[in-house]
N, C-alpha and C positions, 0 to 999 in steps of 0.2 A: 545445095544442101543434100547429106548423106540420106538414105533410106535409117527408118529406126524401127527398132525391134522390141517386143516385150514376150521377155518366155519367164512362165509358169509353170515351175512345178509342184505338182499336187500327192501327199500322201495318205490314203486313204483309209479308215479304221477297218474297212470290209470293202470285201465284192460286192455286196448289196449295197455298201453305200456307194462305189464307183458309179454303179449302174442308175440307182436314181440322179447322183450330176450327172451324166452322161444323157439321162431324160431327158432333164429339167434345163439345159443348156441346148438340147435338139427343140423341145418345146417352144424356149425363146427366142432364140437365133434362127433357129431355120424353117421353124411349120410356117412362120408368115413371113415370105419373099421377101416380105416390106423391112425389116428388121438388116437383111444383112445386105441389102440394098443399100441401106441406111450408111452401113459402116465403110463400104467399097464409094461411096460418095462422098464420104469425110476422109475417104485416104487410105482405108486398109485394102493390103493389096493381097494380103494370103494371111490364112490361119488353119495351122494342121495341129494336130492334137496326137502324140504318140502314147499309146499305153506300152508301159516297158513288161517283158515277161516278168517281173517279177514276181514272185507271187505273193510272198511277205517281205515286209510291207510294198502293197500294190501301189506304183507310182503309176502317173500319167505326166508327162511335158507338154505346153502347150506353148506355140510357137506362132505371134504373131505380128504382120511386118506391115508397116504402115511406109506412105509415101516421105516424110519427115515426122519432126518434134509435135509442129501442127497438128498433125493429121492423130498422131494417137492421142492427144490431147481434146481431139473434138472425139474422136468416139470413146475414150473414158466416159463422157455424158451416157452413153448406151450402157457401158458394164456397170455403171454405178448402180441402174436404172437392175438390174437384175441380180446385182447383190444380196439385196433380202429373199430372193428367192430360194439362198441357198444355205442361211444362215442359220438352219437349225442342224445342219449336215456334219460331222467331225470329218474335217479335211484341214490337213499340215499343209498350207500355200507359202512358197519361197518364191521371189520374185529378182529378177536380172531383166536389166533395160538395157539398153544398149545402141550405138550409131554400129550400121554396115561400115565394114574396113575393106572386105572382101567379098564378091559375091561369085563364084565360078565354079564351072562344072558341076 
């Protein structure tokens, strides 16, 4: 079974609102070990987050790669879980899933 991937890209109304998801996503994922513990045991194996120079409109990609289908399927349980945390924010989310074909260099 191929590795699979979910990248998100995010467009954002302001700076100021970049910066509070960018909190509010440090907040829950990463102040308590226990959280991304959680998701590298159900299978995720990387998650990087690019913010593009842009400056209007300010994107961010967020890129991440799960051991299989499995694996992001058991920690969707976790993003669902921090969904409302962010739902009073205006952010344009477009979403690509996707199997690895290729992984090198």
């Amino acid at each position: 079974m191929s590795k699979f991937v979910s990248i998100m890209t995010n467009t954002y109304s302001s700076e100021i609102t970049y910066d509070e998801w960018l909190k509010r996503i440090n907040n829950f994922f990463f102040h308590d070990k226990k959280i991304a513990e959680l998701l590298k045991q159900n299978g995720m194996t990387k998650w990087t987050i690019y913010k593009t120079e842009d400056v209007e409109p300010l994107k961010v990609i967020a890129v991440c790669e799960y051991e299989n289908d499995d694996s992001f399927q058991k920690c969707q349980k976790v993003f669902l879980k921090f969904l409302p945390k962010i739902q009073d924010l205006i952010i344009k989310t477009n979403f690509a899933r996707a199997h690895v074909v290729k992984d090198a260099i």
